[in-house]
C-alpha positions as CSV (number, residue, x, y, z in Angstrom):
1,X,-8.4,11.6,-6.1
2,X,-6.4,11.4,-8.9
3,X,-3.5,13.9,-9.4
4,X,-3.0,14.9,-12.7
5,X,0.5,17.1,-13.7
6,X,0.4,20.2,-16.0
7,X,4.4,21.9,-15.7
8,X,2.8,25.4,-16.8
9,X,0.6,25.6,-13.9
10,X,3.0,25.1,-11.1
11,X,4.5,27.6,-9.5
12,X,7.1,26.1,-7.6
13,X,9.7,23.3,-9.1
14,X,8.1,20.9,-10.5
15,X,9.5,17.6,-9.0
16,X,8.4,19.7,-5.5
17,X,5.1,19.8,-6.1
18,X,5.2,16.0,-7.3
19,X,6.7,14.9,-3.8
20,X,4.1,17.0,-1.9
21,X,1.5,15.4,-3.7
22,X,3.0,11.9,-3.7
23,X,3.4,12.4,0.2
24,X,-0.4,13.9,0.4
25,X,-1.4,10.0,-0.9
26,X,-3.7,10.9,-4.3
27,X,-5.0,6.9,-5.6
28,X,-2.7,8.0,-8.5
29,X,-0.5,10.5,-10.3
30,X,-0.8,10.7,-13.8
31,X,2.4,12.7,-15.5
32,X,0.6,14.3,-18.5
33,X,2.9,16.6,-19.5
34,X,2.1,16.0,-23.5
35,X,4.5,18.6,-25.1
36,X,7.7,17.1,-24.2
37,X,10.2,14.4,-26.6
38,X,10.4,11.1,-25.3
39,X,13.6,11.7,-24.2
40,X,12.5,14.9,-22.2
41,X,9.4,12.9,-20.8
42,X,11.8,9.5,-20.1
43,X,14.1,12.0,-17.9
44,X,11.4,13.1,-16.1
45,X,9.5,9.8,-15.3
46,X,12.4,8.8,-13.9
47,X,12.6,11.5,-11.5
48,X,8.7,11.7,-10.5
49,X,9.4,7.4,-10.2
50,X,12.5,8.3,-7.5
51,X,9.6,10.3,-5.9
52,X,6.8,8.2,-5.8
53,X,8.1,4.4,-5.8
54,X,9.1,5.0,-1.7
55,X,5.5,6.6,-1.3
56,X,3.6,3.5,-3.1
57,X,2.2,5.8,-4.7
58,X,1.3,4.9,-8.5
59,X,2.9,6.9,-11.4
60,X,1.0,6.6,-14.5
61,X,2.2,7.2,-17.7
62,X,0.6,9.2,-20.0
63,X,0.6,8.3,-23.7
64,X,4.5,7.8,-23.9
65,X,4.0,3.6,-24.0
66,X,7.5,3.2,-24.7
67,X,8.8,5.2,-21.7
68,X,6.7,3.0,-19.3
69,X,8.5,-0.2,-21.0
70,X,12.0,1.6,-20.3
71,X,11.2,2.2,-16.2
72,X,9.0,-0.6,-15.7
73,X,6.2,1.1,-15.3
74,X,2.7,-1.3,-15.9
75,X,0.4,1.8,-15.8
76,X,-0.5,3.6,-18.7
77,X,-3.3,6.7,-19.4
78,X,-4.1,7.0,-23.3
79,X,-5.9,9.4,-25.2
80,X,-8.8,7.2,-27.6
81,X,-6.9,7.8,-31.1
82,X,-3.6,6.4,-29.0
83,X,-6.1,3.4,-26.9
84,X,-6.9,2.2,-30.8
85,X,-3.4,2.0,-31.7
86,X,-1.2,0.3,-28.6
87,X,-1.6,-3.1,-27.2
88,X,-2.1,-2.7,-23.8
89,X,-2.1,-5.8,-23.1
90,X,1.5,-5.8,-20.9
91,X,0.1,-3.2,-18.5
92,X,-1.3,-3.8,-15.3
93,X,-3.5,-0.7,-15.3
94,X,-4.7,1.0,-18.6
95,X,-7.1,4.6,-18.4
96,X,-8.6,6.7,-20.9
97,X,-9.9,9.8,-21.5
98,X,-13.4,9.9,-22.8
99,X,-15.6,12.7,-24.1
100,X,-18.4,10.6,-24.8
101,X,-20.6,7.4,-23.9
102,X,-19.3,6.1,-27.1
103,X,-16.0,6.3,-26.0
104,X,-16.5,5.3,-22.7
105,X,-17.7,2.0,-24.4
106,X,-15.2,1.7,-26.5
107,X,-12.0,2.6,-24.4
108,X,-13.5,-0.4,-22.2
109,X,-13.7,-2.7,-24.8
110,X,-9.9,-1.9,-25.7
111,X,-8.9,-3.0,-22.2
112,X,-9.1,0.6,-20.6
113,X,-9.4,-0.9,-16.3
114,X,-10.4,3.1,-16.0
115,X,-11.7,6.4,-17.4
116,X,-11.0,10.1,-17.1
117,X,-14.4,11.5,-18.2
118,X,-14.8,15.3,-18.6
119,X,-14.6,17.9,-19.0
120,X,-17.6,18.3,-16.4
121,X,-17.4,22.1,-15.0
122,X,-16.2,25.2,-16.9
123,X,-12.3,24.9,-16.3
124,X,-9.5,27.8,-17.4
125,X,-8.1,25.0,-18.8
126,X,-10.6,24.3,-21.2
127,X,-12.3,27.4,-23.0
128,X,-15.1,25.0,-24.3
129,X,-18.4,24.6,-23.1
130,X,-18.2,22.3,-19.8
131,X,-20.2,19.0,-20.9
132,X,-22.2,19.0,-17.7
133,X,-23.4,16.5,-14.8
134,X,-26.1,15.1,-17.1
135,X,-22.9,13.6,-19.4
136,X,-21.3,12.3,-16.6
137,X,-23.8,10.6,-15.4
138,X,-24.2,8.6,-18.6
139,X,-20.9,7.3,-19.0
140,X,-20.9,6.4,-15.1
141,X,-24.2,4.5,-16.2
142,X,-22.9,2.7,-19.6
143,X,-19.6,1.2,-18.1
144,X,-18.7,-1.2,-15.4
145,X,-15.2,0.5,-14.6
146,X,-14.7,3.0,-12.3
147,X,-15.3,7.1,-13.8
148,X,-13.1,9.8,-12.5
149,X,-14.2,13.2,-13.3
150,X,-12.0,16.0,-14.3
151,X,-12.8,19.5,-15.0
152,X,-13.2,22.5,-12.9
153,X,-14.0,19.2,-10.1
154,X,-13.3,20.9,-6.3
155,X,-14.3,20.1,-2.7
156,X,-17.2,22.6,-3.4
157,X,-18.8,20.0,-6.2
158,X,-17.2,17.4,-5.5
159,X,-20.6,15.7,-3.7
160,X,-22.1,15.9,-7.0
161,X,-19.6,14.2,-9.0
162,X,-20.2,11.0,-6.7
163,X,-24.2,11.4,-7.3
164,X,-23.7,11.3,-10.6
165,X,-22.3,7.9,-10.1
166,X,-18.7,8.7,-10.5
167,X,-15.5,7.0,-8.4
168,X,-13.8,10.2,-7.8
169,X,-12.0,12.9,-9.5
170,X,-9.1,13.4,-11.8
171,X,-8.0,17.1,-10.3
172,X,-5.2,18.8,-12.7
173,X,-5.3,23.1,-11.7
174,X,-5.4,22.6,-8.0
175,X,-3.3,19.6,-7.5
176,X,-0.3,21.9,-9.2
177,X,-1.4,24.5,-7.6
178,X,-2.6,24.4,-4.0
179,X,-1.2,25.7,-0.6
180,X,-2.1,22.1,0.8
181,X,-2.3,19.0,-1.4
182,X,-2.6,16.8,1.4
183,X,-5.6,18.8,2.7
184,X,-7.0,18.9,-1.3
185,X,-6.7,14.8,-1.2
186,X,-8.2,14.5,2.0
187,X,-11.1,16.6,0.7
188,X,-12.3,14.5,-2.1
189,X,-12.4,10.7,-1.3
190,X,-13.3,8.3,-3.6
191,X,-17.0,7.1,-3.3
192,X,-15.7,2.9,-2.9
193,X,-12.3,3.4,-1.8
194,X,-9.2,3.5,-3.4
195,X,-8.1,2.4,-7.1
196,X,-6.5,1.0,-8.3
197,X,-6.6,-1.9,-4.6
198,X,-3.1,-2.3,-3.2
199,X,-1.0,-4.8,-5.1
């Protein structure tokens, strides 16, 4: 499972609920948090890096490129419009998010080593219609690089998210919310083990 941050769901300090998860072991957390400056987002890489270095646990940057150069980070998430844009090529691990096979393609053939594919089930998060199993399944089946699905995605549905070919799940609401991350980790495996391997 992938953890993925969101500061205006959690309900307990933030850099908290990133050590509980760090120490619950997700395959990766990715620090969204898209409405801050780079300066606001540098400070708080840094912090959620003090947290999860220790762990081995993998921070990912998400779409700041120039605050993974400053911390050494070699794992970036991008958005497509950003994916187009940024050479990649420094990074160890590159992911996308994709809404559609096309992108899914495309987001490979930029160098994406991943993709966040949703969203699948109705979410809060997203008022939009959810774009369904049937969707996920055809990414899983146009690419060669593992799918994580995100999007209302829960130990309840989780089962089907694998059948439909994916790696795992990219979990945002409950990872920032949740009594027990470790628990909500332990609950949703990824189908081939974990990703990226241990370096």
């Amino acid at each position: 499972m992938i953890a993925v941050t969101s500061r205006s769901l959690c309900g307990e300090p933030f850099l908290t609920r990133v050590a509980r998860l760090a120490e619950a072991r997700p395959e990766m957390i990715i620090l969204r948090e898209k409405d801050l400056t780079e300066g606001e987002y540098l400070a708080l890489a840094a912090g959620c890096k003090r947290i999860c270095d220790p762990l081995g646990v993998p921070l990912v940057v998400n779409h700041f490129v120039w605050v993974a150069g400053m911390l050494g980070i070699r794992r970036i998430h991008l958005p497509m419009p950003d994916l187009r844009e940024e050479d990649v090529s420094g990074f160890d691990l590159v992911g996308a998010s994709v809404h559609s096979v096309e992108e899914a393609r495309e987001a490979v053939s930029l160098g994406a080593d991943y993709l966040i594919a949703g969203h699948v089930f109705g979410t809060a998060c997203k008022p939009t219609e959810p774009r369904g199993l049937g969707f996920l399944r055809d990414v899983c089946s146009a690419v060669d690089v593992p799918v994580y699905a995100i999007g209302g995605v829960g130990p309840d549905n989780y089962r089907s998210v694998l059948e439909a070919g994916a790696h795992g799940a990219a979990v945002m609401s409950s990872a920032m919310t949740c009594d027990d991350p470790e628990a909500l980790v332990d609950a949703m495996p990824s189908r081939k083990g974990r990703y990226p391997p241990s370096r």
